[in-house]
C-alpha positions as CSV (number, residue, x, y, z in Angstrom):
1,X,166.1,-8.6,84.7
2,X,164.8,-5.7,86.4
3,X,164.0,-2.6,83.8
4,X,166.2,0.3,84.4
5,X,165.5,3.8,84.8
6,X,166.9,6.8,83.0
7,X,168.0,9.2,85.9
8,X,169.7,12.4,85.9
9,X,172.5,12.8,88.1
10,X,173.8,15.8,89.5
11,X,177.3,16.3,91.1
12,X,177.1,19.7,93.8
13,X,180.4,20.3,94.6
14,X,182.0,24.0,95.7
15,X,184.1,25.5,98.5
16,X,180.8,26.5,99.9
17,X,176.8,25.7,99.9
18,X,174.4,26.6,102.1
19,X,170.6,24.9,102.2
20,X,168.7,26.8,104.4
21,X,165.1,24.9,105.1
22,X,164.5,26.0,108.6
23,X,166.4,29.4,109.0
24,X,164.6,31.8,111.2
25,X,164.9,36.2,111.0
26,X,168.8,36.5,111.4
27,X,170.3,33.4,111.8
28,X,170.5,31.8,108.7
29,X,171.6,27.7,109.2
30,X,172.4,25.1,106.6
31,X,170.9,22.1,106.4
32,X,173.4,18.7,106.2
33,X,172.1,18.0,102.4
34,X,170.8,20.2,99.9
35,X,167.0,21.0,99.8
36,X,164.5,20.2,97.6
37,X,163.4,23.6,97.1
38,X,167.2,24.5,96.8
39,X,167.7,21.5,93.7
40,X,164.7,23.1,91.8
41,X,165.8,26.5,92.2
42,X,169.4,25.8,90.8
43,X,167.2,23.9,88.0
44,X,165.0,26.4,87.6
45,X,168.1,29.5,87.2
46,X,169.3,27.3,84.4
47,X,166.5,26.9,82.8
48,X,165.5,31.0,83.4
49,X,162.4,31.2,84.8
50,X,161.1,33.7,87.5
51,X,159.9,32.8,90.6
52,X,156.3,33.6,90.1
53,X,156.4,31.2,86.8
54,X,153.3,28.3,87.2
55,X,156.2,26.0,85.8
56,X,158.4,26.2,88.4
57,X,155.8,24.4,91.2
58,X,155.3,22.4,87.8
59,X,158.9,21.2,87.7
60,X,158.8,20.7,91.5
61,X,155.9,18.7,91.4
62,X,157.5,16.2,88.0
63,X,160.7,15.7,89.8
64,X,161.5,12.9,92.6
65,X,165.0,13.2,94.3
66,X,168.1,10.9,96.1
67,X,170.8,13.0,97.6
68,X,174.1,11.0,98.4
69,X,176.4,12.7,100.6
70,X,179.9,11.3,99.4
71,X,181.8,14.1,101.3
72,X,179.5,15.7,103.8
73,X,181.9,19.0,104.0
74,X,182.6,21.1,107.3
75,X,180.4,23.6,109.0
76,X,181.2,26.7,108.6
77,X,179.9,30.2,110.1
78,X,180.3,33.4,108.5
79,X,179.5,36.4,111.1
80,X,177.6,39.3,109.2
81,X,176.0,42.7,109.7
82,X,173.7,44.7,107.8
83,X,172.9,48.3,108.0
84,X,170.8,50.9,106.3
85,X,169.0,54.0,106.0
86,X,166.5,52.4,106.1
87,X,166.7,48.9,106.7
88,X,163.9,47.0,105.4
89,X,162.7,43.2,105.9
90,X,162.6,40.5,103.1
91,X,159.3,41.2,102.1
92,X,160.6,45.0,101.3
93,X,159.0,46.8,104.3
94,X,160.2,49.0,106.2
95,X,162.4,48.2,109.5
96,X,161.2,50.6,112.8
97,X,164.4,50.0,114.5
98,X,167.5,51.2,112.1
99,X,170.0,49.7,114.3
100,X,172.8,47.5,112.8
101,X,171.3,43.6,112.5
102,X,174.0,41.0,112.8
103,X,173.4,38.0,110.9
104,X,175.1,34.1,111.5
105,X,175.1,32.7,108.0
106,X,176.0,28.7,108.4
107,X,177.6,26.9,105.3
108,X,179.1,23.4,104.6
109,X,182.4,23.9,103.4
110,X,184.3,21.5,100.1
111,X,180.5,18.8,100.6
112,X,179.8,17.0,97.1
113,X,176.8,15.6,96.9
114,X,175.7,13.6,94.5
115,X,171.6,14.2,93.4
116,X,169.4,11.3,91.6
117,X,166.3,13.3,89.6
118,X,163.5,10.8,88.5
119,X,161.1,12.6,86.1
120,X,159.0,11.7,82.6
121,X,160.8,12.0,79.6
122,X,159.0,15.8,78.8
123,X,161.2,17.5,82.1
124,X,164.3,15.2,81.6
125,X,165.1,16.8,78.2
126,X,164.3,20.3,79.3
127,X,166.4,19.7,83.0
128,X,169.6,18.7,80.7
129,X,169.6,21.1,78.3
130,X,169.2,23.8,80.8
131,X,172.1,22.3,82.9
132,X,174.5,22.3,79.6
133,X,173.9,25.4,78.4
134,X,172.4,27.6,81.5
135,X,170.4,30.7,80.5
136,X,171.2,32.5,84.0
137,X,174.1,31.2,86.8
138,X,173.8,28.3,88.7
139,X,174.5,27.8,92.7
140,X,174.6,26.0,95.5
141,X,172.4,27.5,97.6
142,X,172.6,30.6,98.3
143,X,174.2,32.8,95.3
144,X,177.1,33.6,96.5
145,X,177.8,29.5,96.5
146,X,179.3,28.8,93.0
147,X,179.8,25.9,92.0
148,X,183.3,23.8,91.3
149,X,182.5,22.1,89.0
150,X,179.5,21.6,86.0
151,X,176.6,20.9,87.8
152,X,175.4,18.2,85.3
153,X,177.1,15.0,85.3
154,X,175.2,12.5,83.0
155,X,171.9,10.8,82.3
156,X,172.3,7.2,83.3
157,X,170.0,4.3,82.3
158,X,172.2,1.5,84.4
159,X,170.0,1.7,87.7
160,X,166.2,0.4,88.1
161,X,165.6,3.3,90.0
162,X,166.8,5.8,92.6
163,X,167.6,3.3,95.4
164,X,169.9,1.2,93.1
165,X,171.5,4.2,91.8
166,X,171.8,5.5,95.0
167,X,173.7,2.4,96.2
168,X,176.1,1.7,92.9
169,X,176.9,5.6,91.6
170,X,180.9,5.4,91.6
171,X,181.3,8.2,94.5
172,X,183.2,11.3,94.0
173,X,186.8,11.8,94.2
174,X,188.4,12.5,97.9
175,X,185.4,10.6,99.5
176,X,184.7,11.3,102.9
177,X,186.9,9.0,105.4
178,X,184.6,6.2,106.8
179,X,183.1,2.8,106.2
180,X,179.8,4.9,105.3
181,X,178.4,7.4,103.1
182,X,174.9,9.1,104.2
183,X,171.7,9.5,101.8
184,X,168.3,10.8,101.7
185,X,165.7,9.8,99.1
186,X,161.9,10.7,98.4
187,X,161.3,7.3,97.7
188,X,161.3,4.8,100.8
189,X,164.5,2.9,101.4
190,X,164.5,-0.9,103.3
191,X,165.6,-0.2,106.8
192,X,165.9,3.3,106.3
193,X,164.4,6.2,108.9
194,X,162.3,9.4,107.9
195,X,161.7,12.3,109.4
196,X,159.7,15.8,107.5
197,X,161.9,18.4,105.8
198,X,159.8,22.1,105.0
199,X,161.7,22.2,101.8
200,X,158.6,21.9,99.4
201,X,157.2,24.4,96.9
202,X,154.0,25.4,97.6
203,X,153.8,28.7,95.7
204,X,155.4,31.8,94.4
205,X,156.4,33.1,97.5
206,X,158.6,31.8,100.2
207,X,156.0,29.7,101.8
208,X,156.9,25.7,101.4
209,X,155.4,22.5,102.2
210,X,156.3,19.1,104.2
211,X,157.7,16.4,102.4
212,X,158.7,12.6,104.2
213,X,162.8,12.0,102.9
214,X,164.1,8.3,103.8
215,X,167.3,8.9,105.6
216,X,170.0,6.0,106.1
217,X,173.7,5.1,105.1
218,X,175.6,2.6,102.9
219,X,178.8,0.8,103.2
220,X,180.8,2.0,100.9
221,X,182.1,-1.2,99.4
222,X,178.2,-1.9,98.4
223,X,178.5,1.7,96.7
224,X,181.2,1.3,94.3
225,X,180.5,-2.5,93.8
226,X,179.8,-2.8,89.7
């Protein structure tokens, strides 16, 4: 018998999220599942550390994800515009050109996801206490994505690792319609694809790294199999 793995498991569920890995200036997309850098963010809120802190690229670097998408949610895009006197760019300086800047802000609307964190013993502890009792607010995203639900669902020891537990997690409630559910996972999947997401820490600023993800999908009658 194969020896199994404790794994957190996270349940992202909301009327919105948004997971921006490749926005550009104004337009600010979503990616289809949530981002690594996104995950250790909502982590690292709960556990109230600043983004300068050395142990957040420590947390990124001790954790190893599997994102489920049980209910993949609707695109959604919410028109904005921003004006000031003066206007000033994300890194604080000051805009030349004070003219109103109209912003496209993409979210998935009522997704749940279901995230798989493998990590030692030392991070596990901290990652669930944080996500029971969060020091600062939690969200999906972006902050003005709250969350439906608690964020933590359970520590489970029942899988061998995040592939099985990708493929046997009960789903969530009002599960997409279709004979599949979608995934991506850090760890590589048999007969899965990959492709690079720019969702990796790298450092205290918003500079972030490649990382390879396995993409693929499962039947769902192998997914709630016991």
């Amino acid at each position: 018998m194969a020896e199994k793995t404790p794994l957190i498991a996270l349940r992202l569920e909301g009327a919105l999220q948004s997971w921006g890995d490749h926005s550009k200036w104004d337009e600010r997309d979503s990616g289809s599942f949530p981002s690594k850098s996104g995950v250790v963010g909502l982590i690292a809120c709960a556990m109230g550390l600043e983004r300068g802190s050395e142990e957040l690229l420590a947390l990124a670097d001790a954790i190893h994800l599997a994102v489920r998408a049980d209910r993949p949610g609707m695109r959604a895009m919410d028109f904005q515009t921003v004006k000031g006197n003066p206007l000033r760019t994300a890194e604080g300086q000051r805009k030349l050109d004070a003219s109103t800047v109209v912003s496209n802000r993409w979210y998935l609307e009522d997704a749940s996801f279901l995230v798989l964190i493998d990590t030692d013993e030392f991070w596990r502890g901290r990652i669930v206490d944080a996500l029971k009792q969060p020091k600062w607010p939690v969200y999906l995203g972006r902050k003005s994505c709250v969350p439906s639900r608690p964020v933590f669902e359970c520590v489970t020891e029942e899988y061998s690792g995040l592939t099985e537990a990708l493929e046997r997690f009960p789903l969530c409630e009002r599960c997409a319609d279709g004979e599949y559910v979608n995934y991506e996972s850090e760890v590589p999947v048999h007969g899965a694809s990959n492709y690079t997401r720019t969702d990796a820490l790298t450092g205290a600023g918003r500079d972030f790294s490649k990382r390879v993800v396995y993409t693929g999908a499962l039947r769902k009658e192998a997914v709630t199999c016991t």
